[in-house]
C-alpha positions as CSV (number, residue, x, y, z in Angstrom):
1,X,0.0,0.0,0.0
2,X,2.8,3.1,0.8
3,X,4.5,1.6,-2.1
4,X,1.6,2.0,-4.5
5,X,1.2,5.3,-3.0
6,X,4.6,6.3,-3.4
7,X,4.6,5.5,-7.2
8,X,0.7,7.4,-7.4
9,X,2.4,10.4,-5.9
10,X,5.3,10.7,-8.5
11,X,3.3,10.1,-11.7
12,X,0.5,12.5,-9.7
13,X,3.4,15.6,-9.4
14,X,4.4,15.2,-12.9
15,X,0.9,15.7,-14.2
16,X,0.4,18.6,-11.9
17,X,4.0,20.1,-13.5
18,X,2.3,19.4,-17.3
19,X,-0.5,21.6,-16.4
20,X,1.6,24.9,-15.1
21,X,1.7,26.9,-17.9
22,X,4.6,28.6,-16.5
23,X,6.5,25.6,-17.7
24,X,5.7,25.6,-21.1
25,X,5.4,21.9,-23.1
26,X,7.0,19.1,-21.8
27,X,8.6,17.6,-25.0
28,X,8.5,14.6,-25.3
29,X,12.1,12.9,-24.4
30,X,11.5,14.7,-21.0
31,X,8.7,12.5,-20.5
32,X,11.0,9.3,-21.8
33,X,13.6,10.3,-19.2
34,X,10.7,10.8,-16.5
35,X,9.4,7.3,-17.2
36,X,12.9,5.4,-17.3
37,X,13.6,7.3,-13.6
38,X,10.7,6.0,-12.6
39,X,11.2,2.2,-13.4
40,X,14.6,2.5,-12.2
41,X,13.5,3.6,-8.9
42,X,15.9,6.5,-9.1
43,X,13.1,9.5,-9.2
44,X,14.7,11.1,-6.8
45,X,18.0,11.9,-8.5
46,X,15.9,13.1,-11.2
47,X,14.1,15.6,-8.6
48,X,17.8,16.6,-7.8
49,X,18.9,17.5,-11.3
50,X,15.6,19.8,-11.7
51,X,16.5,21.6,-8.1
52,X,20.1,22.2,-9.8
53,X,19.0,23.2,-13.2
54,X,16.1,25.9,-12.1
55,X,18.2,26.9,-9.6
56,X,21.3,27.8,-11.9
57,X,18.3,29.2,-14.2
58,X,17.2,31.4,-11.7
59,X,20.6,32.7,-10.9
60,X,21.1,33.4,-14.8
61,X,17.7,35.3,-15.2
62,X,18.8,37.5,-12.0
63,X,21.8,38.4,-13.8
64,X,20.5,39.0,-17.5
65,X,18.5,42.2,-17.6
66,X,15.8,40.8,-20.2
67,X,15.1,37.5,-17.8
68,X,14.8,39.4,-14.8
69,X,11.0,39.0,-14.5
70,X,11.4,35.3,-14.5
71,X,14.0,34.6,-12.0
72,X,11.3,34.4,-9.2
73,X,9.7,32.1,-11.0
74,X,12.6,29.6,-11.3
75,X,13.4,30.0,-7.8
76,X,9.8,28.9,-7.1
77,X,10.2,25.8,-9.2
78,X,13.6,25.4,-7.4
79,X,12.1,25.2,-4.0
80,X,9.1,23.2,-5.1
81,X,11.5,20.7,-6.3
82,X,14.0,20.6,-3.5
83,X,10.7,19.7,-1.4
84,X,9.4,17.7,-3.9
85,X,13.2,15.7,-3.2
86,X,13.3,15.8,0.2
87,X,9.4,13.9,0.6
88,X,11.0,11.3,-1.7
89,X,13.9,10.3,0.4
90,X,11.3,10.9,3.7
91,X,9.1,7.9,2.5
92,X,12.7,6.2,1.1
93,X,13.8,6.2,4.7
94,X,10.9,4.5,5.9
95,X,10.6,2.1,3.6
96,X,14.1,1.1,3.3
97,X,16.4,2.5,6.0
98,X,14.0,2.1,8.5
99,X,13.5,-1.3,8.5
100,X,17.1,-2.0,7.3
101,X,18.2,-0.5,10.9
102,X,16.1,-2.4,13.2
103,X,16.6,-5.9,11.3
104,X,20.1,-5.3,11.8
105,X,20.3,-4.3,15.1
106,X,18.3,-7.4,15.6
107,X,20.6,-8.9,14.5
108,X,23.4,-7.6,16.0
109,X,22.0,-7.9,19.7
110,X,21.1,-11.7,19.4
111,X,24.9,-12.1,17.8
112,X,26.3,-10.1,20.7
113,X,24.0,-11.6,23.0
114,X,24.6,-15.5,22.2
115,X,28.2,-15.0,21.0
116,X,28.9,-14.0,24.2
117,X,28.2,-17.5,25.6
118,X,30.1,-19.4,22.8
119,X,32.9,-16.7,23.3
120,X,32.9,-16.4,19.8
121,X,32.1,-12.9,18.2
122,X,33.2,-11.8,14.3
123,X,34.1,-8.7,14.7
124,X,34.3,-7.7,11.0
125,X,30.5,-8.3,10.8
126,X,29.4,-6.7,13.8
127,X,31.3,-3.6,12.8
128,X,29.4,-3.6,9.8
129,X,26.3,-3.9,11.0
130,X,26.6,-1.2,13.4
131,X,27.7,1.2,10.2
132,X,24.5,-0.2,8.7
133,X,22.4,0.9,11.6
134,X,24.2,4.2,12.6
135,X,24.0,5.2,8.6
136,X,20.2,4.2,8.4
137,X,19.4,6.2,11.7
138,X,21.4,9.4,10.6
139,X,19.5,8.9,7.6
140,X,16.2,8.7,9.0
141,X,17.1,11.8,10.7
142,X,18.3,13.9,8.7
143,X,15.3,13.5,6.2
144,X,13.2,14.3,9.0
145,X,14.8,17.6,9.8
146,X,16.1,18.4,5.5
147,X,12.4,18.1,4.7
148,X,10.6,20.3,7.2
149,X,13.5,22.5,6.3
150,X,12.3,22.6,2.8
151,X,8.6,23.2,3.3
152,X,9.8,26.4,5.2
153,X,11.7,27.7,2.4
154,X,8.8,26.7,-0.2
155,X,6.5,28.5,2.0
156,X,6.2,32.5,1.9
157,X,4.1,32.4,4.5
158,X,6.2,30.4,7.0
159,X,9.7,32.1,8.5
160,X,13.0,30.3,7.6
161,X,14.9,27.7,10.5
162,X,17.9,28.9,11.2
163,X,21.4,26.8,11.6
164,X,21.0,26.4,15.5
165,X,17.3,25.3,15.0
166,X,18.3,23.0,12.3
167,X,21.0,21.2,14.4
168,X,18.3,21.0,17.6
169,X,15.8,19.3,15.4
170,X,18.7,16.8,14.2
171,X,19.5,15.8,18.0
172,X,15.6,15.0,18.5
173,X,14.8,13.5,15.3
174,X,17.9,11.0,15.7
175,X,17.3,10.8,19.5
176,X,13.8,9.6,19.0
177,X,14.9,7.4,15.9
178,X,17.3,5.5,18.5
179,X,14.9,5.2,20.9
180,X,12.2,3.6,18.7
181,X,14.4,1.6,16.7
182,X,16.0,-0.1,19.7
183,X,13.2,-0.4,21.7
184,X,12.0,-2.6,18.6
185,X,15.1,-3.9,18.1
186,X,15.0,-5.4,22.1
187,X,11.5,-7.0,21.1
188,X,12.5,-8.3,18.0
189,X,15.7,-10.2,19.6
190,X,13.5,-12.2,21.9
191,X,10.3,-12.4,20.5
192,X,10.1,-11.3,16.4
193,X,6.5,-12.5,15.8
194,X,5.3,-10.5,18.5
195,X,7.5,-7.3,17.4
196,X,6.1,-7.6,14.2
197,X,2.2,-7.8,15.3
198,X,2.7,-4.8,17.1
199,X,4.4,-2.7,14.2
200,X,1.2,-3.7,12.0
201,X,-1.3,-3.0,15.1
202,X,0.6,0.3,15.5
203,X,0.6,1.0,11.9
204,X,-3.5,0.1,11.5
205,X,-4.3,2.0,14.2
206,X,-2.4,5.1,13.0
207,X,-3.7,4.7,9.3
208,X,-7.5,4.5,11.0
209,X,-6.3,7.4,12.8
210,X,-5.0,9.4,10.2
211,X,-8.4,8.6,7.8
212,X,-10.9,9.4,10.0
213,X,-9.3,12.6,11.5
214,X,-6.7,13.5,10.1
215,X,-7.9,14.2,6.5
216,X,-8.1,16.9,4.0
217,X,-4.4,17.9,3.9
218,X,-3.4,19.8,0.6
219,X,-1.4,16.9,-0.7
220,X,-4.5,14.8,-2.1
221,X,-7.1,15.8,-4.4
222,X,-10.1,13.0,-3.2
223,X,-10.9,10.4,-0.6
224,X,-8.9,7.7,-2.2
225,X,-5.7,9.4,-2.2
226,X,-6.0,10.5,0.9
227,X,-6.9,6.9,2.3
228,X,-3.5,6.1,0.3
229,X,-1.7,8.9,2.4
230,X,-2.8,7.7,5.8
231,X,-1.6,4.2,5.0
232,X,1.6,5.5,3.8
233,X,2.1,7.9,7.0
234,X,0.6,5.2,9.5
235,X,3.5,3.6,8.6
236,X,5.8,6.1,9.0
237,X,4.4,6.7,12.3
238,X,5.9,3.3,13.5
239,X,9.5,5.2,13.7
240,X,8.5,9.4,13.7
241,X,5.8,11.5,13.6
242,X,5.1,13.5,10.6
243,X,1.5,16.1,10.8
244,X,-0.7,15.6,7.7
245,X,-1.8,19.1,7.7
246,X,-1.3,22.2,9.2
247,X,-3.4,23.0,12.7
248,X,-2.5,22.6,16.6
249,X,0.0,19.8,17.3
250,X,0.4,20.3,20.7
251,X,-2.3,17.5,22.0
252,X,-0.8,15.3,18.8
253,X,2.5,15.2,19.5
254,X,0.8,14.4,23.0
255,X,-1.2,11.5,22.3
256,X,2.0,10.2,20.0
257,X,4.6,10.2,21.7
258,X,2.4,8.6,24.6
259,X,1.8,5.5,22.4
260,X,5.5,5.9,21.7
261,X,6.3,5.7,25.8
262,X,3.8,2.9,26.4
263,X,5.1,0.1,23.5
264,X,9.1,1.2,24.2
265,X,8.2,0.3,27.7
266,X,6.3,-2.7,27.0
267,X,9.1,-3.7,25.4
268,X,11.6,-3.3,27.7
269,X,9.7,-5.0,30.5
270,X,9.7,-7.9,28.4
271,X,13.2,-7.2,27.5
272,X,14.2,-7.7,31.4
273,X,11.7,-10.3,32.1
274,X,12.8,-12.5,29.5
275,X,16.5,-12.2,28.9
276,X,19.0,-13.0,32.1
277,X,21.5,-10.0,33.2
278,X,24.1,-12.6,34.8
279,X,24.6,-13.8,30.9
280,X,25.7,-10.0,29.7
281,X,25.5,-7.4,31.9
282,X,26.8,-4.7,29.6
283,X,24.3,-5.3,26.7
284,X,21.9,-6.0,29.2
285,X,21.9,-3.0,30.9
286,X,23.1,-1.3,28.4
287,X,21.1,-1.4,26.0
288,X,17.4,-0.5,28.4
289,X,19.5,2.3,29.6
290,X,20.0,3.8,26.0
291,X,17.1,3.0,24.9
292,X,15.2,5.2,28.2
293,X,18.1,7.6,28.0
294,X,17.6,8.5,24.1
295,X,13.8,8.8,24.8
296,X,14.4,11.6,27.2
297,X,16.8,13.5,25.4
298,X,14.4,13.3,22.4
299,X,11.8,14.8,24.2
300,X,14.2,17.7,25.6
301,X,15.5,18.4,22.4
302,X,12.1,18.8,21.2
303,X,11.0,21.3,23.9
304,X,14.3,22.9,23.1
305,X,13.6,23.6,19.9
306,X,10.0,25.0,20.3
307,X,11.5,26.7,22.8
308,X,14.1,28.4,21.6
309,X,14.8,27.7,18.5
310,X,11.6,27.6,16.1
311,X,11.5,31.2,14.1
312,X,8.3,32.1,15.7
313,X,9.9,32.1,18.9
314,X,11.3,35.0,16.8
315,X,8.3,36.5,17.4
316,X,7.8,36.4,20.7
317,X,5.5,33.0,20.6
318,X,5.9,29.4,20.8
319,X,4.5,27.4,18.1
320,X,1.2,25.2,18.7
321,X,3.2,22.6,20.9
322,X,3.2,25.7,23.6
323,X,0.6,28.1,22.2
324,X,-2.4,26.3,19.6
325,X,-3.7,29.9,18.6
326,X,-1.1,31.0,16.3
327,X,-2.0,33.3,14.0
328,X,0.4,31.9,11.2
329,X,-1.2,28.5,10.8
330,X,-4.7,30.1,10.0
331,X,-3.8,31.2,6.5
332,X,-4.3,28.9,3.8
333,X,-2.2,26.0,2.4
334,X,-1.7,26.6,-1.4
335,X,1.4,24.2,-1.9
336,X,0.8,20.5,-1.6
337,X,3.3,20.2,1.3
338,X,2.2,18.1,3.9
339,X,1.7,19.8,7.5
340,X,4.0,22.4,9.9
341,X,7.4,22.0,11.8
């Protein structure tokens, strides 16, 4: 389902790109290049070579007299691509990284865990697999904090993040990553059938969630695409939370990262229960400890950064995590960006 969604979305922007006539005609071997992106799963490098193209167009028509009046308009295409880009590696992250980073930690724990009693450990392959799950939860990360970054730059209505903010949201996004993935990953080493139920309850009852309330976001044009959206999001809402729509997120991020604190200490209760710290104390108590400890920091880095750090702070108010009446979500969406960081 996100994957059918995913490939509905791309073909969707291209046809919404056909019908700006700011664009003029797509000839034809643009569409031939489109297409072969597309079956090669490589869409996004393609979204990348359009940033770079209007954007070195826009810096040309700011510099040539006669092209002046259009250099806006390439710098409006340049930002709608660059978000455009950064969505596509959001939903790559979850549907590749993502799962990529807990079956490998999986992994890595029960190796640790039971090589530790044969006294037997390959190094080479654990070192590997920890580069696998530190580079999938930077990843995760950084998509996270590069795309809300972009839909504040695409957005005239909506101040810019600055470099301080940008690092902040970093910390929690990756914090939070490393809590949910290990708290998973914990599960998963002892019991994987039961880790995997609750990932799918989780991701229902977040898709159900997501259709029945959380609907009518700028990014779909009817019922079905936005039933496609919710499944796709749902889950993405087994790692991170991304809003649908602009509005309040105070009482979301509330209820979310509630659901969050209940499963990652579900998990760790049956973490301790079932596994024995005489075997390894380390990983034992090491790895609750950082799983508890990353779920705090995420949460401090997030007040942090609404806070401090968010540019309406700028203006002397918190955004909706603090303050739900703020003025600059009432005006209206007009870009197909999904919701507000």
């Amino acid at each position: 389902m996100p994957h059918l969604f995913f490939r509905d979305l791309l073909r969707a922007w291209y046809i919404v790109d056909h019908d700006d006539p700011s664009l003029g005609k797509i000839a034809l071997w643009q569409w031939i290049i489109r297409i072969v992106f597309l079956l090669l799963q490589i869409s996004p490098l393609l979204r990348y070579i359009d940033t770079l193209i209007y954007g070195l167009k826009s810096n040309i028509a700011k510099r040539t007299a006669s092209l002046d009046q259009w250099q806006v308009v390439y710098y409006r295409r340049m930002l709608d691509e660059d978000t455009n880009g950064a969505l596509l590696r959001l939903f790559h992250c979850f549907l590749h990284a993502a799962p990529q980073a807990i079956i490998q930690l999986t992994l890595l724990i029960r190796t640790i865990a039971t090589a530790e009693k044969r006294a037997n450990l390959d190094t080479d392959v654990a070192i590997l697999q920890m580069w696998t799950v530190i580079a999938a939860l930077v990843s995760i990360a950084w998509s996270l904090t590069s795309y809300h970054r972009s839909v504040r730059y695409a957005r005239d209505d909506k101040d810019k993040v600055l470099v301080v903010g940008t690092f902040i949201a970093f910390c929690w996004h990756l914090t939070s990553a490393i809590s949910r993935v290990l708290a998973l990953s914990l599960l998963a080493a002892i019991f994987p059938v039961w880790m995997g139920v609750i990932c799918a309850l989780h991701w229902g009852m977040m898709a159900m969630w997501l259709a029945l309330g959380q609907h009518q976001t700028a990014a779909c044009s009817n019922r079905c695409e936005e039933l496609l959206l919710s499944a796709a999001l749902g889950l993405a809402y087994v790692l991170a939370f991304i809003s649908p729509r602009d509005g309040p997120t105070r009482y979301v991020y509330l209820a979310y990262y509630l659901v969050c604190f209940m499963e990652n200490t579900g998990a760790l209760v049956v973490w301790c229960v079932a596994s024995n710290s005489s075997d390894n104390p380390i990983l034992y108590y090491g790895a609750a400890g950082a799983q508890v400890l990353a779920f705090l920091l995420a949460i401090t880095f997030m007040l942090i950064y609404y806070r401090y750090c968010h540019p309406s702070t700028g203006r002397n108010k918190i955004l909706e995590i603090t303050d739900p009446g703020v003025s600059d979500y009432d005006k209206p969406e007009y870009t197909w960006q999904l919701g507000n960081f």
